[in-house]
C-alpha positions as CSV (number, residue, x, y, z in Angstrom):
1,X,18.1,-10.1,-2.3
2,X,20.2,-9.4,-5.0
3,X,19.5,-10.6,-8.2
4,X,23.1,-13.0,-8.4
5,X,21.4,-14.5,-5.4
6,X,17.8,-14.8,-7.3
7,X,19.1,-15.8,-9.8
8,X,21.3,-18.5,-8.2
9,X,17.8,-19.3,-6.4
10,X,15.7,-20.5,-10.0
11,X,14.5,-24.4,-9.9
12,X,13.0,-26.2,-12.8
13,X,9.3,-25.5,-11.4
14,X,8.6,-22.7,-14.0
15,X,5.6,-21.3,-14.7
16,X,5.2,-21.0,-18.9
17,X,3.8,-17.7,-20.2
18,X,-0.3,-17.2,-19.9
19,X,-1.7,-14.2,-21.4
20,X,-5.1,-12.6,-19.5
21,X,-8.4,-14.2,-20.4
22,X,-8.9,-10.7,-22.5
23,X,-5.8,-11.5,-24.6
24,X,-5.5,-13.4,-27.6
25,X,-2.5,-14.6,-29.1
26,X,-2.1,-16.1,-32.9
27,X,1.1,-17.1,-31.7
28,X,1.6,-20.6,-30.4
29,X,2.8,-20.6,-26.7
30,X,5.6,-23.3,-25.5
31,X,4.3,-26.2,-23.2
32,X,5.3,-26.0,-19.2
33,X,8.2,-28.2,-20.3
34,X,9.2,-26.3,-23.2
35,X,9.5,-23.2,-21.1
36,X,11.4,-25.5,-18.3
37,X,13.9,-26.3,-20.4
38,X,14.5,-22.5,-21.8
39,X,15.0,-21.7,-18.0
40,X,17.4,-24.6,-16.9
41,X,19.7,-24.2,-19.9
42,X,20.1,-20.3,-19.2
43,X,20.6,-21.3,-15.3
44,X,23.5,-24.1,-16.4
45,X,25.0,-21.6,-18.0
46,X,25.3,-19.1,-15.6
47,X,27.0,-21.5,-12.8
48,X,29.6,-21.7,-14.6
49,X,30.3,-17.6,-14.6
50,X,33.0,-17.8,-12.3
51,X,32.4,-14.4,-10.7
52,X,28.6,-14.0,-10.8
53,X,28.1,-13.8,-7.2
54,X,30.2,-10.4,-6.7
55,X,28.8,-8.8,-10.0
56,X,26.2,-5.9,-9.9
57,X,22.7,-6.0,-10.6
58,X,23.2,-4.2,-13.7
59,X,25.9,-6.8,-15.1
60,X,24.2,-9.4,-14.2
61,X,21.3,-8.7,-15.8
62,X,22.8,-8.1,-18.8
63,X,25.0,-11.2,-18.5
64,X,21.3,-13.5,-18.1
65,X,19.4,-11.3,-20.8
66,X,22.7,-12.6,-23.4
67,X,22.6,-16.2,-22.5
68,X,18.6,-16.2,-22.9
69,X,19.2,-15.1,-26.3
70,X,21.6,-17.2,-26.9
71,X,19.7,-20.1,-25.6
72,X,16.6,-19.2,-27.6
73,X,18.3,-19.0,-30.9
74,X,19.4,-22.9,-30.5
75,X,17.8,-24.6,-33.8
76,X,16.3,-27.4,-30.9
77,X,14.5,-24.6,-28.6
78,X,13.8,-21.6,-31.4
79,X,11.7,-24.6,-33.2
80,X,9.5,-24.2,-30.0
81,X,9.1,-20.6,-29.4
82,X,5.5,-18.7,-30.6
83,X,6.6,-15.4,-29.7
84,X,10.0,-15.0,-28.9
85,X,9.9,-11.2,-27.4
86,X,6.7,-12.9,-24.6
87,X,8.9,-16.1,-24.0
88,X,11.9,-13.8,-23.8
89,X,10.1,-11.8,-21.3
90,X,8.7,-14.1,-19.1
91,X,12.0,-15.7,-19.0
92,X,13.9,-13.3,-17.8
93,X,10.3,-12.4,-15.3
94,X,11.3,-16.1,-14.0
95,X,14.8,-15.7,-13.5
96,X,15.1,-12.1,-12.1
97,X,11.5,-11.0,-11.4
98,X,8.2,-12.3,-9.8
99,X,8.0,-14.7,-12.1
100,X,3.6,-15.4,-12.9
101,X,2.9,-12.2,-11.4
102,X,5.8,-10.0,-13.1
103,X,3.9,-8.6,-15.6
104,X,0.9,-7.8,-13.3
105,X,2.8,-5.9,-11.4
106,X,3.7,-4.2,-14.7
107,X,0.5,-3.6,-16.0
108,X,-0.4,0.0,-15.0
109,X,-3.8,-0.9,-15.4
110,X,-4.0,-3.2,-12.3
111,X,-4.7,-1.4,-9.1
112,X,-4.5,-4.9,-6.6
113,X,-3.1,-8.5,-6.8
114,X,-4.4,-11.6,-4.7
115,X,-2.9,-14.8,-4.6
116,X,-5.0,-17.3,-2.6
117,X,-2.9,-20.0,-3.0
118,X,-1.5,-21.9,-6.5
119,X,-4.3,-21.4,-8.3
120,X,-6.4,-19.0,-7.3
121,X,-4.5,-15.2,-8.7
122,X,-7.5,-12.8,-8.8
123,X,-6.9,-9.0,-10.1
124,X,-9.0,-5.8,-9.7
125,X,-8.6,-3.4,-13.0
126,X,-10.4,-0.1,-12.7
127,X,-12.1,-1.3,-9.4
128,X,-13.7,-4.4,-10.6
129,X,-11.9,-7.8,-9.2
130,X,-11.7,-10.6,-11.9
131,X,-10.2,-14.0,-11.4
132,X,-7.0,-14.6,-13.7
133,X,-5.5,-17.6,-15.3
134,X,-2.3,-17.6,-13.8
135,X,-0.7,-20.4,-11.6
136,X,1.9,-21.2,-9.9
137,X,3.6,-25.1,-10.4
138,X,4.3,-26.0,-6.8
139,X,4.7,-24.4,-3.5
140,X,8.3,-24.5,-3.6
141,X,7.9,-21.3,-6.7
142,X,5.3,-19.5,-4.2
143,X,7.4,-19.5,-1.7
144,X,10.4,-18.6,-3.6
145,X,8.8,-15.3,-4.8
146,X,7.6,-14.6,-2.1
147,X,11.0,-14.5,-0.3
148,X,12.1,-12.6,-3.1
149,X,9.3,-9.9,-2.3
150,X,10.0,-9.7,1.3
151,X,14.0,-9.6,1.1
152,X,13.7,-6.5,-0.8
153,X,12.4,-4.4,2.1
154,X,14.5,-6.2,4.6
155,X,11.6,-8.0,5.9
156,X,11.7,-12.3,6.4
157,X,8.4,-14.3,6.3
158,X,9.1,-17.8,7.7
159,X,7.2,-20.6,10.2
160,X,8.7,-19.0,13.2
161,X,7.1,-15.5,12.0
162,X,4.2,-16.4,9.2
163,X,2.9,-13.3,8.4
164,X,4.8,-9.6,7.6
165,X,4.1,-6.4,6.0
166,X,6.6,-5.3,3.2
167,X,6.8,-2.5,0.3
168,X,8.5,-3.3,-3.4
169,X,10.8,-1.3,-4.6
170,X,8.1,0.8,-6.6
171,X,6.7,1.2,-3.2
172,X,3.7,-1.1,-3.8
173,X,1.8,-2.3,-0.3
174,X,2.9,-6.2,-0.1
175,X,0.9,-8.5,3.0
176,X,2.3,-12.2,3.4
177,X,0.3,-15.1,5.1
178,X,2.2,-18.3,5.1
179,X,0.2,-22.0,6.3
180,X,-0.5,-23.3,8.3
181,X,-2.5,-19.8,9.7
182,X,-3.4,-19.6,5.0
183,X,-5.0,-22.9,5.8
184,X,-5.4,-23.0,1.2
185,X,-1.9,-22.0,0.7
186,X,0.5,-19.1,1.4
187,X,-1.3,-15.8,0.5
188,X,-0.2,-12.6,-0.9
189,X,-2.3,-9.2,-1.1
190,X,-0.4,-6.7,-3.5
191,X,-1.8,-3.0,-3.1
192,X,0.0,-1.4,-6.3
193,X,2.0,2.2,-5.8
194,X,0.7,4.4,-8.2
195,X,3.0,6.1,-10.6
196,X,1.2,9.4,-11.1
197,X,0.3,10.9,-8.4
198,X,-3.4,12.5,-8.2
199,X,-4.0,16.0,-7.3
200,X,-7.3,17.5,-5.9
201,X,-8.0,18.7,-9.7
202,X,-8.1,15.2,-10.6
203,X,-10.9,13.8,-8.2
204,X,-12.9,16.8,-8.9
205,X,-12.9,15.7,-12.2
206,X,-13.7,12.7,-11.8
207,X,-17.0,13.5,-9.2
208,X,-15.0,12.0,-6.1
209,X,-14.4,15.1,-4.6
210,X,-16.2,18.8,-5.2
211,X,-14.4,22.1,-5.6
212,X,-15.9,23.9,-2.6
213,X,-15.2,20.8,-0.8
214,X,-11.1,21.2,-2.1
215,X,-10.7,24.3,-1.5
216,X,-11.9,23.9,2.3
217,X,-9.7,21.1,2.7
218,X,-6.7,23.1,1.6
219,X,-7.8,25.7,3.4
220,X,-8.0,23.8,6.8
221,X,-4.4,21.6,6.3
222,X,-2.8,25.3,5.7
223,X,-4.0,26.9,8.7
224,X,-3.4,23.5,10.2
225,X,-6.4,21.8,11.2
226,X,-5.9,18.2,12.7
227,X,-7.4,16.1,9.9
228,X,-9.1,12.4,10.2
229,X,-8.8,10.7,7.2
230,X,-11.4,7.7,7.9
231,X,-12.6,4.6,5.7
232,X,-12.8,1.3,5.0
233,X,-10.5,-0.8,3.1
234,X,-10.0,-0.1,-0.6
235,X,-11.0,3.5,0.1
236,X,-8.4,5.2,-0.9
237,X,-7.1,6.4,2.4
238,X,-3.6,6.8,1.7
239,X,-4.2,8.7,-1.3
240,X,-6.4,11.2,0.1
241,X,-3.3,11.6,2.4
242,X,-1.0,11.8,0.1
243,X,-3.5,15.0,-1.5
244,X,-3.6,16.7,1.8
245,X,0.1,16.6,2.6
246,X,1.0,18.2,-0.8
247,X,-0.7,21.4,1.2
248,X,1.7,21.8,3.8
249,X,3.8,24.4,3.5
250,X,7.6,23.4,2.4
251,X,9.3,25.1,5.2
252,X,7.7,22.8,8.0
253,X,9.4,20.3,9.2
254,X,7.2,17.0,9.0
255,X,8.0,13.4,10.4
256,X,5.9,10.4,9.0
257,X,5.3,7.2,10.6
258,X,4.4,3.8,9.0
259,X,4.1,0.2,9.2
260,X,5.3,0.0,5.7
261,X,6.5,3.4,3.8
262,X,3.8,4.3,1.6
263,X,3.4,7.7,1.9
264,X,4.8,10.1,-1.1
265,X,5.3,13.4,0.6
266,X,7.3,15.8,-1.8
267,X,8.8,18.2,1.0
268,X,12.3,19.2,1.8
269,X,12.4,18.7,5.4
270,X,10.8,15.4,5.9
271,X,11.8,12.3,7.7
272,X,10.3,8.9,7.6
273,X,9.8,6.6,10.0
274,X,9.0,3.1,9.5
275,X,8.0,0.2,11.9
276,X,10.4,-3.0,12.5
277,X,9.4,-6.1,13.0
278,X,11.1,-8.7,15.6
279,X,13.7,-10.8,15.0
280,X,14.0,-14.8,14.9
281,X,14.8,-14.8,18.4
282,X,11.4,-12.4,19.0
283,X,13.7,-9.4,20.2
284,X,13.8,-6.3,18.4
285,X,10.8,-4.9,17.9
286,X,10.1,-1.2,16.8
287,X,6.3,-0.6,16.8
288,X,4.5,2.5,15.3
289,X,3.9,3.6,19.2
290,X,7.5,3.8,19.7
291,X,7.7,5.6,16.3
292,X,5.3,8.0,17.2
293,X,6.5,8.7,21.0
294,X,10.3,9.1,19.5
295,X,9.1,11.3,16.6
296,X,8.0,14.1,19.3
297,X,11.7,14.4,20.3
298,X,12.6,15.3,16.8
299,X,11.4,18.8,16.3
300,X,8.2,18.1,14.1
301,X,5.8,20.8,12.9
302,X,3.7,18.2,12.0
303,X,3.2,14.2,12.5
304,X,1.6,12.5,9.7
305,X,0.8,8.9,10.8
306,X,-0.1,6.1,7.8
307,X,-2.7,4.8,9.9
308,X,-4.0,4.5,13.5
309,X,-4.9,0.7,14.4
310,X,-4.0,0.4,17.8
311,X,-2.5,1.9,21.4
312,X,-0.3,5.0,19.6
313,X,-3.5,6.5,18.9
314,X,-3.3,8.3,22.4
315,X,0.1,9.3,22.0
316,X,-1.2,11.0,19.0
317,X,-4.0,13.0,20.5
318,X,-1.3,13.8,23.0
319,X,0.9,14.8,20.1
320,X,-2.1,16.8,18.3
321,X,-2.3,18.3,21.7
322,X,0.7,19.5,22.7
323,X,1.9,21.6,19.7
324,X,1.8,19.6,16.8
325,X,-1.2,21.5,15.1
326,X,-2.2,20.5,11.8
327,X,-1.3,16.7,12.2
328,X,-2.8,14.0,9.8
329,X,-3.7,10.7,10.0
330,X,-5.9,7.7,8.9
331,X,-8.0,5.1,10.3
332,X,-10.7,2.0,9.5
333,X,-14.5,3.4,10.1
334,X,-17.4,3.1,8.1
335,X,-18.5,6.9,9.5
336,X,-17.1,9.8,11.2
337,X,-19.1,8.9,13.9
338,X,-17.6,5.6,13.9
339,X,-14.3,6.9,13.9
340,X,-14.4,8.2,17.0
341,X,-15.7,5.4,18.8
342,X,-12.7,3.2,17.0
343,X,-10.4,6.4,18.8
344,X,-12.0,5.7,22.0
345,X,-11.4,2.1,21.6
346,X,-7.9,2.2,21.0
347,X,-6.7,4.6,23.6
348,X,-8.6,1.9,25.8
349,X,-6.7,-1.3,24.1
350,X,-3.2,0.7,25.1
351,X,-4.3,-0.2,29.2
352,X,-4.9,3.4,29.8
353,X,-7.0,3.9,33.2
354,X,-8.5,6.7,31.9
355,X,-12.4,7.8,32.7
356,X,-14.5,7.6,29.3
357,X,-15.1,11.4,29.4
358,X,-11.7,11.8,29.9
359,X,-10.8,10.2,26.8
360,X,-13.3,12.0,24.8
361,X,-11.9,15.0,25.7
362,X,-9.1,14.3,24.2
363,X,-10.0,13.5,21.7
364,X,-12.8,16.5,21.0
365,X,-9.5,19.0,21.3
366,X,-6.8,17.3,19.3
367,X,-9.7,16.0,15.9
368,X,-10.4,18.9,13.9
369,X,-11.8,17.4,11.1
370,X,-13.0,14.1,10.0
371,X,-12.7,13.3,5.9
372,X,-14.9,10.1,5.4
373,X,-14.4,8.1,2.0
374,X,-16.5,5.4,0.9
375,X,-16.6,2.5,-1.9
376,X,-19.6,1.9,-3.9
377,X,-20.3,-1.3,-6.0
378,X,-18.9,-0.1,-9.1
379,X,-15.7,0.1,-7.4
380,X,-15.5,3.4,-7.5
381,X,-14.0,5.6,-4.5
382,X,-15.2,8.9,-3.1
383,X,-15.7,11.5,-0.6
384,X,-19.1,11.2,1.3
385,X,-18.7,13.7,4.1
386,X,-16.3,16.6,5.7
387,X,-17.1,16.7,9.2
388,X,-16.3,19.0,12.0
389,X,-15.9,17.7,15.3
390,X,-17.0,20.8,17.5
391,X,-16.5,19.8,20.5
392,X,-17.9,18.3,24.2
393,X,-21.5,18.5,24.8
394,X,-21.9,17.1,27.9
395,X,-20.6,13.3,27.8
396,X,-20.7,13.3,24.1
397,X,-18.3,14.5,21.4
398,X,-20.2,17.0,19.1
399,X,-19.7,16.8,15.6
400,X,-21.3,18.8,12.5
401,X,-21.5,17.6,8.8
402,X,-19.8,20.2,6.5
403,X,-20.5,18.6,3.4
404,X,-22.3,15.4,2.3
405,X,-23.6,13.7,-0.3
406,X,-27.4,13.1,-0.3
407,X,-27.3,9.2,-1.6
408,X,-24.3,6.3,-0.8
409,X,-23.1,6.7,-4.5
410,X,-20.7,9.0,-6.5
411,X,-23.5,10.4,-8.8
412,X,-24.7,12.4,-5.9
413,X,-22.8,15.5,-5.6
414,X,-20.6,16.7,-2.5
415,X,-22.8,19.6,-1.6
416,X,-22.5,22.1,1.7
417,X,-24.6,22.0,4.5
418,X,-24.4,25.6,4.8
419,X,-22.9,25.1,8.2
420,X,-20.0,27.2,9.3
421,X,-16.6,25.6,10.2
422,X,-16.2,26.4,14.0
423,X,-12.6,26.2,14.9
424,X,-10.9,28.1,11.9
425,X,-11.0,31.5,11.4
426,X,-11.8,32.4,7.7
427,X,-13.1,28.9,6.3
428,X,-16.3,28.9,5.7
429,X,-18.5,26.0,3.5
């Protein structure tokens, strides 16, 4: 949506400016009303811009950010302002932005925002989740930015269609519950794009991964090994991904598939694919099977699929199978072992009359390596094993730890098992 349109959009139910529970302010803050009225006199004056609708984003934004200052230098609204450059702020957060959420989504130092509802806005800051005093005023504001969040990725959220996944335009990972299936209110699950992207070198430093264990894992995306990136949620699947893919050699040609773009890939010849949900009359639909079947027509080197949740997940053994060496991709699993009974399951969910063995041999061909990643209490996120899957041995898929740590927390170190990698020539552990 453009922001004429969001703007156009603003009602009196405002939300005034609440700092953390961690802040302090000596300034005095203006009542719900106070800020209310600061809102609907900027909005009265910009319906009567003649041309609003047909000016840029830019021009309009300059256009609301001069009649907030104009508005807020009146002798009967400055007398209620604390801190004019907040008020300013979260003025202009109302009017063009997300409104209570704004600045948590500009806060670099928050990694996830929940909304359960009006009042319930919970953060997590350096993996520890905290409740927040923020609010919204009525249902009527939650749902208005939460249309605002969807219509920038071209997605819609409505009864007929109560749930969607979207992205921000920083990339953030937006999911959207409406009631009545949010029986407390419409829900919204924000997992924030991070700026900076991390390197191996940073989660060696920071004990989540080991250098032996890097340089294998660069070792085995180069030569192209099929790499499992497995995990519950929170783990930091995607950027583990994100890692690996920065090893693939700039002259292949790579194809990514998502449900929403996340993925960051910095490569010349790369294409990304991204799922597309139905339309109002339930027509339409582009799922990441489709994605994944169409993307072998394109001349990939290598598929790189966000995540594996359902039936594509045989069309991507297939994939891995037929000449797409040194594929990657991710899926739920609290253990490599578990992973590839989740595999198993899936290729079963697509209505494949396939015998077991069958599948798992399949499967034992196409998974080179398995990279599991875990979440301890503290929040923090790690790499607990590298594992090899060997091969069949008999009706079981044969796997072999490569590295592991010895306890379920990040103060044990990522230490090799002394057992050599099979299936590549020249890694060893």
């Amino acid at each position: 949506m453009s922001l004429a349109a969001r703007a156009d959009r603003v009602t009196s139910n405002v939300t005034p400016i609440r700092p953390l529970e961690s802040e302090e302010s000596e300034f005095r803050l203006p009542s719900r009303a106070e800020f209310g009225d600061i809102v609907n006199r900027v909005r009265d004056r910009l319906s009567e811009v003649p041309d609003r609708a047909t000016m840029s984003d830019d021009r309009l934004r300059v256009l609301v950010e001069s009649h907030v200052s104009s508005v807020m230098a009146l002798p009967e609204v400055s007398s209620s302002i604390g801190d004019p450059v907040r008020v300013r702020a979260a003025v202009l957060d109302e009017l063009l932005g997300f409104g209570p959420l704004q600045d948590l989504l500009d806060d670099p130092k928050v990694s996830e925002i929940m909304v359960n509802g009006l009042d319930a806005v919970f953060v997590e800051s350096n993996g520890i989740l905290r409740h927040t005093n923020r609010s919204f005023d009525s249902n009527e504001q939650l749902l208005r930015v939460i249309d605002r969040m969807v219509r920038t990725s071209g997605r819609r959220v409505d009864q007929s269609s109560p749930m969607v996944d979207a992205r921000l335009p920083d990339g953030s990972r937006l999911n959207v519950v409406l009631p009545p299936l949010a029986v407390d209110g419409a829900s919204i699950t924000i997992r924030k794009f991070t700026a900076g992207k991390l390197s191996t070198d940073d989660l060696v430093e920071r004990g989540s991964l080991s250098a032996e264990a890097a340089d294998f894992l660069k070792g085995a995306v180069a030569s192209k090994a099929n790499v499992l990136v497995s995990g519950g949620t929170g783990t930091g699947k995607t950027t583990i991904l994100n890692i690996l893919s920065s090893y693939i050699a700039r002259h292949e040609r790579v194809v990514t598939v998502e449900d929403a773009v996340e993925l960051s890939l910095d490569l010349p010849n790369l294409i990304r694919l991204e799922t597309r949900p139905a339309n109002s009359e339930g027509a339409g639909e582009i799922s990441i099977r489709d994605l994944v079947r169409n993307s072998l027509r394109m001349r990939p080197d290598r598929i790189v699929v966000g995540e594996v949740r359902g039936s594509e997940a045989l069309d991507m053994l297939q994939a891995m199978n037929t000449g797409h060496e040194g594929s990657l991709s991710t899926l739920h699993a609290n253990s490599p072992r578990d992973a590839l009974r989740r595999l198993e399951t899936m290729v079963l969910l697509g209505g494949v009359e396939l015998p077991l063995r069958a599948i798992r041999e399949q499967i034992a061909s196409a998974i080179d390596v398995i990279v599991q990643l875990t979440r301890d209490a503290a929040g923090r996120r790690f790499v607990s094993s590298i594992t090899e899957v060997v091969g069949m041995e008999g009706e079981v898929v044969s796997t072999a730890d490569l590295f592991v740590r010895s306890g379920n927390d990040m103060d044990s170190p990522l230490v090799s098992t002394g057992v050599s990698a099979h299936r590549f020539m020249g890694l060893r552990t």
